[in-house]
Structures are given as structure tokens and as C-alpha cells.
FIMI-700333 format. One record per residue (C-alpha): x, y, z; residue number from 0. Coordinates in nm, 3 decimals, m for minus. Example, Ala and Ser with C-alpha at 12.3 -4.5 7.8 and 13.67 -1.06 7.14 Angstrom:
REM FIMI-700333
+---------+---------+---------+-----+
!      c1 !      c2 !      c3 ! seq !
+---------+---------+---------+-----+
!   1.230 !  m0.450 !   0.780 !   0 !
!   1.367 !  m0.106 !   0.714 !   1 !
+---------+---------+---------+-----+
END
This chain:
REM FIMI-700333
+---------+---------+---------+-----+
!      c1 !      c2 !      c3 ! seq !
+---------+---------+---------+-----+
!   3.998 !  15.651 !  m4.171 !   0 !
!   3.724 !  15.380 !  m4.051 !   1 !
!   3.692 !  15.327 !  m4.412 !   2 !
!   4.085 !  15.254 !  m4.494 !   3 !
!   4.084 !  14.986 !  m4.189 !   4 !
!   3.782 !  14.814 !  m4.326 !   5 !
!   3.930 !  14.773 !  m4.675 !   6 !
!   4.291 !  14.606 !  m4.486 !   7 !
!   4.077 !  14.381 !  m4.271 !   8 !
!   3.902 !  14.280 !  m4.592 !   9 !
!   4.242 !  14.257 !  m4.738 !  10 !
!   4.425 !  14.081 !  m4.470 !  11 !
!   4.116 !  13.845 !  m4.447 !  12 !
!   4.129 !  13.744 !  m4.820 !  13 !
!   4.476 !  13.665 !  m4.801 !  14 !
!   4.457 !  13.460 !  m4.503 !  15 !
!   4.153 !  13.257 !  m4.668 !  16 !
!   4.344 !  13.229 !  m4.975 !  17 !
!   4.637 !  13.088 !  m4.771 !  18 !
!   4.447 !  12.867 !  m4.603 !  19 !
!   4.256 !  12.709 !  m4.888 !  20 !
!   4.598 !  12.668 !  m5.029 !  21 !
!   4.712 !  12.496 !  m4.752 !  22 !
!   4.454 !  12.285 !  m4.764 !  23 !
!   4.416 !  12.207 !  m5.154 !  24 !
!   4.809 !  12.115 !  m5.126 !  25 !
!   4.753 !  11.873 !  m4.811 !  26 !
!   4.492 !  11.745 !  m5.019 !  27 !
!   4.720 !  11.706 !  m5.328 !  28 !
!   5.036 !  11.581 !  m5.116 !  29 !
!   4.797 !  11.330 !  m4.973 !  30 !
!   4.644 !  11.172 !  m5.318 !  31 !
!   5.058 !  11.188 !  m5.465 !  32 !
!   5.159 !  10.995 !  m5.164 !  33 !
!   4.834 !  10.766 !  m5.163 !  34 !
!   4.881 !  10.698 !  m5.532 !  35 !
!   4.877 !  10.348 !  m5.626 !  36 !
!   5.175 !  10.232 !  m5.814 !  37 !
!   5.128 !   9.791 !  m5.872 !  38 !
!   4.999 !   9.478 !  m5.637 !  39 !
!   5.153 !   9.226 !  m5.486 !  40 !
!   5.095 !   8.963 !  m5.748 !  41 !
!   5.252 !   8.705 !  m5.496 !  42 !
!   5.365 !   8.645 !  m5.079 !  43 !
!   5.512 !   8.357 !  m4.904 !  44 !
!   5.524 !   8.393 !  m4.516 !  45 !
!   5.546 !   8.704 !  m4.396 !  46 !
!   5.603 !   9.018 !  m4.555 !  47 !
!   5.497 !   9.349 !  m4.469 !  48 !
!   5.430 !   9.703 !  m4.608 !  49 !
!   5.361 !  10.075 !  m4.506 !  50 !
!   5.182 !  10.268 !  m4.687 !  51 !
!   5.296 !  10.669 !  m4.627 !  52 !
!   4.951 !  10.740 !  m4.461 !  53 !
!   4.835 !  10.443 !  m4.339 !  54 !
!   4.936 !  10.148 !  m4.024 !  55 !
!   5.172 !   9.886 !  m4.112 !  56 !
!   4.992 !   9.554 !  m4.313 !  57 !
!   5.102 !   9.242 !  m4.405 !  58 !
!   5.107 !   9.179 !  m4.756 !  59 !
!   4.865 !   8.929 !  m4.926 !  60 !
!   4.827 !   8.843 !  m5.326 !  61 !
!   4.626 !   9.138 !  m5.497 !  62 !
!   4.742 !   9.397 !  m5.220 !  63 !
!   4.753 !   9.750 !  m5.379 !  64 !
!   5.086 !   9.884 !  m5.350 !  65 !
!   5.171 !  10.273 !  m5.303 !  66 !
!   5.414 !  10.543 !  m5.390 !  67 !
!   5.667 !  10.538 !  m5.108 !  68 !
!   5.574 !  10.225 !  m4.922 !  69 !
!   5.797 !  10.063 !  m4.733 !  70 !
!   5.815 !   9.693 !  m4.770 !  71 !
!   5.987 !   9.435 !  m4.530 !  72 !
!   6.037 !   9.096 !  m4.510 !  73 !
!   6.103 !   8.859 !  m4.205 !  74 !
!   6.389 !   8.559 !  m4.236 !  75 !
!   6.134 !   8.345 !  m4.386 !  76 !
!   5.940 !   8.590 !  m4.655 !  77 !
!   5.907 !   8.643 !  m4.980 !  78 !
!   5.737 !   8.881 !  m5.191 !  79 !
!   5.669 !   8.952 !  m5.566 !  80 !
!   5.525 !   9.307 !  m5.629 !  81 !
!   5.436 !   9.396 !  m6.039 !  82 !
!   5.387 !   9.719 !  m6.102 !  83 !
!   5.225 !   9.957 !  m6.371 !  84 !
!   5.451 !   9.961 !  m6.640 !  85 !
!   5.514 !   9.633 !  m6.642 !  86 !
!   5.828 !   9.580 !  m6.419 !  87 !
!   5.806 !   9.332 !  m6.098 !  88 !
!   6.044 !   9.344 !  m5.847 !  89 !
!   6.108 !   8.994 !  m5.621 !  90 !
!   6.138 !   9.077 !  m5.274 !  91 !
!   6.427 !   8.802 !  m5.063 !  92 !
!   6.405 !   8.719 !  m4.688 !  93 !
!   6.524 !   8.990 !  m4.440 !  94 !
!   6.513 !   9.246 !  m4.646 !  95 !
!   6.376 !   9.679 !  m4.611 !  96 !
!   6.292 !   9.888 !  m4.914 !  97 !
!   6.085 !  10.168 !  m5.020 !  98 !
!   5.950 !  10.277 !  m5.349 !  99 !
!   6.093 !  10.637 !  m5.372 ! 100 !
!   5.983 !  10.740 !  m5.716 ! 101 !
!   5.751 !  10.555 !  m5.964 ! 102 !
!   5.586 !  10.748 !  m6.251 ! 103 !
!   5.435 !  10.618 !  m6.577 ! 104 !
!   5.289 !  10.765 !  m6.845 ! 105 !
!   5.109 !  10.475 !  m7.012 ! 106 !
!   4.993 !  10.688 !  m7.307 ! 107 !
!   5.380 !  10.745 !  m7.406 ! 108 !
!   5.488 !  10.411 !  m7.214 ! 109 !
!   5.754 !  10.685 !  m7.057 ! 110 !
!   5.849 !  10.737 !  m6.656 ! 111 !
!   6.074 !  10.717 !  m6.394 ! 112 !
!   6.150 !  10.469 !  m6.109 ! 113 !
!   6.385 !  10.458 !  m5.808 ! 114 !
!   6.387 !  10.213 !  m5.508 ! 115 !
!   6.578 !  10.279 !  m5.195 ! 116 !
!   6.723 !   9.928 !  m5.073 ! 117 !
!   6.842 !   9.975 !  m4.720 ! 118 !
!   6.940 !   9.619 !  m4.681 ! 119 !
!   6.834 !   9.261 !  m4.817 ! 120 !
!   6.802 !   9.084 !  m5.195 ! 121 !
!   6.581 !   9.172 !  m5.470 ! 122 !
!   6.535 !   9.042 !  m5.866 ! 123 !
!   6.425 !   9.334 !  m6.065 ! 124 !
!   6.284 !   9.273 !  m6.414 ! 125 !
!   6.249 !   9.554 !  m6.612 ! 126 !
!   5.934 !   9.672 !  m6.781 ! 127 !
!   5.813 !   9.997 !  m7.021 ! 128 !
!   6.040 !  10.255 !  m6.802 ! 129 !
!   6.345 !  10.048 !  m6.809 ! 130 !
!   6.306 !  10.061 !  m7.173 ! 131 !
!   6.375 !  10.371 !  m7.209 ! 132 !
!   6.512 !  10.508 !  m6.904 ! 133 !
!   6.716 !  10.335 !  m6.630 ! 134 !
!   6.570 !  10.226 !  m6.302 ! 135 !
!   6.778 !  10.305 !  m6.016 ! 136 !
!   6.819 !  10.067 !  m5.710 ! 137 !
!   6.961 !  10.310 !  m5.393 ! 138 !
!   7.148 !  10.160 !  m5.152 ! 139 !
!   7.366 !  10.298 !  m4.884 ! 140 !
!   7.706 !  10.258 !  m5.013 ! 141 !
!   7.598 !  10.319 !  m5.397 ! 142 !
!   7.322 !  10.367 !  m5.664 ! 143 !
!   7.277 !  10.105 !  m5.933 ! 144 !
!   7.108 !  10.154 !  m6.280 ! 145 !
!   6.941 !   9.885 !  m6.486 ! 146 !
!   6.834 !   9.946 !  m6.895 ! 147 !
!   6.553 !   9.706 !  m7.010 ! 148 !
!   6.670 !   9.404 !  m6.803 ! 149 !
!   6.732 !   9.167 !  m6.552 ! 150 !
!   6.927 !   9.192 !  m6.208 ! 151 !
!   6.991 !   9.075 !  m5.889 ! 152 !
!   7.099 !   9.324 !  m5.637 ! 153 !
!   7.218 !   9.224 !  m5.241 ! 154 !
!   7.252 !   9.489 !  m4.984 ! 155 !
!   7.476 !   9.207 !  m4.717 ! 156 !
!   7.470 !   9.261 !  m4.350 ! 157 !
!   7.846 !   9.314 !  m4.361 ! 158 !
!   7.790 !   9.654 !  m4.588 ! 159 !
!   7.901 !   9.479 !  m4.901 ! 160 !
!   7.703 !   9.498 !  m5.238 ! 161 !
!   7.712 !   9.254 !  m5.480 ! 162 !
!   7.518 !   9.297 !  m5.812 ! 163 !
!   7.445 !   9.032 !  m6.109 ! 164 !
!   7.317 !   9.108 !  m6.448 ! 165 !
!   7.105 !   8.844 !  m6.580 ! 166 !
!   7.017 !   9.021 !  m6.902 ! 167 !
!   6.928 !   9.362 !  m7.105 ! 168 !
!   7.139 !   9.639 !  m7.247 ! 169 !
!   7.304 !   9.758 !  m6.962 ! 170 !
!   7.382 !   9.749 !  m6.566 ! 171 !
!   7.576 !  10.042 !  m6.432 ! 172 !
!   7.716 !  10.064 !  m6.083 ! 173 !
!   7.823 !  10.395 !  m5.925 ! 174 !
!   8.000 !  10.464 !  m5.589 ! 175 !
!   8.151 !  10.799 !  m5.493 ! 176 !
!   8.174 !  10.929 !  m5.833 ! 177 !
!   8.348 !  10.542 !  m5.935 ! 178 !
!   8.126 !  10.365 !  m6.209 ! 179 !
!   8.165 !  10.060 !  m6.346 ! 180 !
!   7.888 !   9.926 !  m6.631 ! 181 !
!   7.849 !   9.604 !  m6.763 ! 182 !
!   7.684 !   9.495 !  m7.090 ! 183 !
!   7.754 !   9.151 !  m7.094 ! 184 !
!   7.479 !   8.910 !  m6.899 ! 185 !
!   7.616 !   8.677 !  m6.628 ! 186 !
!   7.840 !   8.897 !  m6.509 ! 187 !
!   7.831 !   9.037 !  m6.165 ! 188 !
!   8.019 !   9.321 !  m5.970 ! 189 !
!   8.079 !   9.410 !  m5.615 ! 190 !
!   8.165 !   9.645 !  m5.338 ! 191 !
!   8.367 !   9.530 !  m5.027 ! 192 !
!   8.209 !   9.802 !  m4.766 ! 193 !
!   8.185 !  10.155 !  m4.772 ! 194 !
!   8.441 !  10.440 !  m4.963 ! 195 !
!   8.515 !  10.112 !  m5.145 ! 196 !
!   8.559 !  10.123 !  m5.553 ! 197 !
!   8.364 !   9.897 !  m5.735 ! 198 !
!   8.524 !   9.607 !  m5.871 ! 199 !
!   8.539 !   9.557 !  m6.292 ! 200 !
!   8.278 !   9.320 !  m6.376 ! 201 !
!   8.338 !   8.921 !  m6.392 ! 202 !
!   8.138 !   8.578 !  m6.499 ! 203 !
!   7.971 !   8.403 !  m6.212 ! 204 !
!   7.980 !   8.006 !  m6.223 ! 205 !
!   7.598 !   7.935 !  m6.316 ! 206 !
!   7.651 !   7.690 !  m5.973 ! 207 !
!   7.668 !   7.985 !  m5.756 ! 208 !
!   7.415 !   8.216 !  m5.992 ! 209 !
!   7.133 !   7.921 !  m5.929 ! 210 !
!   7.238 !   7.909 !  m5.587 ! 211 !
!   7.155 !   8.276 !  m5.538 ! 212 !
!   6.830 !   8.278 !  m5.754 ! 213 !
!   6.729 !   7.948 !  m5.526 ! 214 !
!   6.726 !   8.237 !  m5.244 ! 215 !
!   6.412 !   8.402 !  m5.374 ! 216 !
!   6.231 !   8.043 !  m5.375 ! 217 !
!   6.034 !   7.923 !  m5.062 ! 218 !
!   6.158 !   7.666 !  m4.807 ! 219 !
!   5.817 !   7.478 !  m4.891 ! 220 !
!   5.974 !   7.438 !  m5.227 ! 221 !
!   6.292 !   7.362 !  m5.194 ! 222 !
!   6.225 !   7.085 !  m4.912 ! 223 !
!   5.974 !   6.961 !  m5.199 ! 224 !
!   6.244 !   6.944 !  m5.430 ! 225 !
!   6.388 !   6.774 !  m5.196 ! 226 !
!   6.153 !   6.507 !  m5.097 ! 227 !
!   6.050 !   6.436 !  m5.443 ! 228 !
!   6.459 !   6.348 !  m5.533 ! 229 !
!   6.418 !   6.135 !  m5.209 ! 230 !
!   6.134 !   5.973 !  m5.316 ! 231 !
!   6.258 !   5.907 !  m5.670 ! 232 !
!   6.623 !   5.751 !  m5.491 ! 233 !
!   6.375 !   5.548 !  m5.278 ! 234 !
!   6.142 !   5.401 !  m5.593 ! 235 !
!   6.477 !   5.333 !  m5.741 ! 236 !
!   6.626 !   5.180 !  m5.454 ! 237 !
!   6.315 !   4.949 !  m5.441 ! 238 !
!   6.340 !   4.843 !  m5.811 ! 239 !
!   6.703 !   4.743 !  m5.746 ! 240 !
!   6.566 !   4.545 !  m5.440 ! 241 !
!   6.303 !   4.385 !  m5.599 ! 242 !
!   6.473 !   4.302 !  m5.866 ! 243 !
!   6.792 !   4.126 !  m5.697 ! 244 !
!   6.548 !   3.980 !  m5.469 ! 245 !
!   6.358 !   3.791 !  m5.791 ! 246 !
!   6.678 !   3.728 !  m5.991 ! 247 !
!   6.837 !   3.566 !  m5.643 ! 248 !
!   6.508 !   3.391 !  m5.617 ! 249 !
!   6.493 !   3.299 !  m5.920 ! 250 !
!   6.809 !   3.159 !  m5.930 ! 251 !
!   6.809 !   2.963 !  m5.587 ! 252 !
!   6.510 !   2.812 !  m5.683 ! 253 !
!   6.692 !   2.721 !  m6.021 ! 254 !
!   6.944 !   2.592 !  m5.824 ! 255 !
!   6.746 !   2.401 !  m5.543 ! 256 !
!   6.564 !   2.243 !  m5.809 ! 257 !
!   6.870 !   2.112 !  m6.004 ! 258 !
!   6.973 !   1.982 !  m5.699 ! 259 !
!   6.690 !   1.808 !  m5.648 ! 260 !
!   6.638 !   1.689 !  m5.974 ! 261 !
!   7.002 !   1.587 !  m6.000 ! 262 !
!   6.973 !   1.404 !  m5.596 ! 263 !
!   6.620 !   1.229 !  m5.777 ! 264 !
!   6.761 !   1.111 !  m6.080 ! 265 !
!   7.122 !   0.992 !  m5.901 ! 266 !
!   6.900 !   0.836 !  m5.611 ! 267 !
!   6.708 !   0.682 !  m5.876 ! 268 !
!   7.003 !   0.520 !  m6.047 ! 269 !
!   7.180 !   0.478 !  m5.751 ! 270 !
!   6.905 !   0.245 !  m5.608 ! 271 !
!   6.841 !   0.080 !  m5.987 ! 272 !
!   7.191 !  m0.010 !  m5.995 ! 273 !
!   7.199 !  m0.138 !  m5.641 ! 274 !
!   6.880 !  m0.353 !  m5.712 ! 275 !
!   6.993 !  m0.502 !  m6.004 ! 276 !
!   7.363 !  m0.612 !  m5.841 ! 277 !
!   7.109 !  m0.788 !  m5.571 ! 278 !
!   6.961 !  m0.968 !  m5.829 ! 279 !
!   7.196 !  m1.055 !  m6.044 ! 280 !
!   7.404 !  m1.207 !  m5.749 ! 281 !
!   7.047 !  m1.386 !  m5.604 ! 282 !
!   7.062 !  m1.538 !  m5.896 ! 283 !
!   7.413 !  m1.626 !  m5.996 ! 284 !
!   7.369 !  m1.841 !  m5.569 ! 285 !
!   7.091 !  m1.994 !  m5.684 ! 286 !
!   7.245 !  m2.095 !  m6.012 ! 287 !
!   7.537 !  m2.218 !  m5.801 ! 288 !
!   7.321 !  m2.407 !  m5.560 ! 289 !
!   7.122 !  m2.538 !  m5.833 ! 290 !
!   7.442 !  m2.748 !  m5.984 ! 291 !
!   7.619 !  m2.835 !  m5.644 ! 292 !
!   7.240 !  m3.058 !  m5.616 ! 293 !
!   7.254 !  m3.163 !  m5.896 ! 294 !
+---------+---------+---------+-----+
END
């Protein structure tokens, strides 16, 4: 009997251990999947922050190691460019909340998966190894996009409306509740009015408005230098053309003054010649008649 309870304490005792070292070993494992590094941030302007799953809120510098399921965010003003393992880099716009849900890479086979959640804001995904071969899917709220070895912008708008443009690669496909619409043909762009919305067929964007969206993901620093150097170049101009009229005008009143000065010298000049020479001539046409009345 005392022996029968021994051997289910030892039992029961195993087991718990067992369950408790697995327990722990998984915590452990859990831990190093969430902790696992996926890219850096291979560029910031202003402020941009991430969250690592198991670790404080940072802001994001150049070189920052970037994790499995961190969440990134951006304030009105930031910007940030994250490159990850396989190759792909992802430009982060102003205002904008996203988490990397799935990234995982094989580099041996140059094989994976990738999904990022988009809850709202602007990104420019370029695709690298895993879009090669598999598409990358951008979640957001009202519907999942898929992008094949290329290039697109996707906007999650304040108003609940989704806009997508596809810059270039084999294929962009947009799904919402079970409506897809794909698109192989770059510069075109498709949209969602709000949510339970259909997806509209795809359509060319004027490349006015596509540079006016891709100016979003450029700093205010460089657009207001952009700026000040076409200022600066309208100002140089603007001086040439000033300096320039003001010589030729110069130039040419002085041209002027000085034919009127030679022309008021050499008239004067005759002028008083002539006027001298009448003097004379009549001195001496007097004394001539004075000469004879003597005589």
C-alpha cells in the first residue's frame, strides 16, 4: 500500500516537472519567435516610433533592429524606411500604425512569407526575394491586398477609404468580402469607398497626381528645399534680367547723352563759327564803306 502511493507521488511529480519544464522551454521559445529580428530601419525623419512585442515603446533611429510583430507609428511629421531580410523595404508616411504580423525567410531557398497589418496611414512597399515568389499581403481593416515581385502604394484614409497604386511587378490583387479585383498593368490604381464597399476595376492615374502622392513619403525639409532652390534660381534670373536692362538702358542713355552732346558741341561750334564770320565779314564790308566815303 505505502509502496503504491510512493510510486503515484513519483508519478504525479514527474509529470508535473515535465509540465513545467515545458512550460518553460515554450515561454522560452515564444519569447526568442517574438524577439526575432526581421530588418533595420535603414532610414527616419522626425519622429517615428516602434514596439517591440516584449519590450517599451522606442523611437526609431537609422540602424534600429526591427522585430517580428512590432508595431510601428508615425507622428504628422514622420517618416520611416525599414529594409528587411529578404530584401524588401517598406516606406513608412506621416500618421500612420502598422505591425509586422508575419515575416519568414529562408535565405538558403530565398523562400518565405510576409504579412503587414496596416490599421491606418500610407506606405510604399518594394518587393524583395518573398515577393518573388509568393505574394506579400498588406491587411487593412476593410480588405487584404497582395503584391507579386513589385511596387505599391497602399493608403488606409481617415475616412475608411482605401486606395491602392501599382507602380510595377507582375501583379497587385485587391480583395474585399470575397470581391477581388487584380491588376497587372503598372500605373494603375484601385479603390474602396468605406466599408462592405466593392472594389472598384482598376484605372490609370495622371502621373501629376501619382508624383503628388509619392511627394508624401518625402520630408518637409526637402520639399521646402526644393522649394527655395526654384526661388533662388527665379531670383538669379530675375537679377540677370535686371542687370542686364539696367546696362543696355545705360548703355544706351549714355549713347544717347553723348550724341547729344556731341551733336550740341559740334552745332555750338558752327553756330558760333558762322556767327563770327557774319561779324567779320560785315566789320569789314563798314570799313570798306567808310574807307571810300573818305576818300
Amino acid at each position: 500500500m505505502m509502496r503504491d502511493l510512493i510510486t503515484k507521488a513519483s508519478v504525479v511529480g514527474g509529470v508535473l516537472c515535465a509540465a513545467a519544464l515545458y512550460s518553460t522551454l515554450h515561454s522560452t521559445l515564444s519569447m526568442a519567435a517574438t524577439d526575432r529580428e526581421v530588418g533595420v530601419t535603414a532610414g527616419v525623419n522626425t519622429t517615428a516610433q516602434g514596439t517591440p512585442p516584449s519590450g517599451e515603446k522606442r523611437t526609431l533611429l537609422t540602424g534600429t533592429k526591427m522585430h517580428f510583430e512590432e508595431k510601428v507609428v508615425t507622428n504628422a511629421t514622420g517618416r520611416a524606411q525599414l529594409l528587411f531580410a529578404d530584401g524588401s523595404s517598406m516606406t513608412v508616411g506621416p500618421n500612420s500604425d502598422l505591425v509586422i504580423d508575419t515575416f519568414i525567410y529562408n535565405p538558403d531557398t530565398k523562400t518565405g512569407e510576409m504579412a503587414v497589418n496596416l490599421t491606418k496611414g500610407f506606405i510604399r512597399f518594394v518587393g524583395g526575394r518573398i515577393s518573388k515568389k509568393n505574394a506579400v499581403r498588406i491587411k487593412t481593416p476593410i480588405g487584404s491586398i497582395g503584391i507579386r515581385g513589385g511596387i505599391a502604394l497602399v493608403e488606409m484614409q481617415p475616412t475608411g477609404a482605401l486606395e491602392v497604386d501599382f507602380l510595377f511587378g507582375e501583379e497587385l490583387v485587391l480583395e474585399v468580402d470575397g470581391n477581388v479585383q487584380t491588376t497587372t498593368t503598372p500605373g494603375t490604381f484601385m479603390s474602396v469607398a468605406g466599408a462592405g464597399q466593392a472594389p472598384s476595376a482598376p484605372v490609370r492615374r495622371a502621373s501629376s497626381a501619382l508624383n503628388q502622392r509619392l511627394r508624401s513619403f518625402e520630408s518637409q525639409a526637402d520639399n521646402d528645399s526644393e522649394t527655395a532652390d526654384a526661388d533662388g534660381q527665379q531670383s538669379n534670373n530675375n537679377q540677370s534680367g535686371g542687370q542686364s536692362g539696367g546696362q543696355s538702358n545705360g548703355q544706351a542713355g549714355g549713347q544717347q547723352a553723348g550724341s547729344n552732346n556731341a551733336g550740341g558741341s559740334a552745332g555750338g561750334g558752327q553756330n558760333a563759327d558762322s556767327e563770327t564770320a557774319d561779324a567779320d565779314g560785315q566789320q569789314s564790308n563798314n570799313n570798306q564803306s567808310g574807307g571810300q566815303s573818305g576818300g
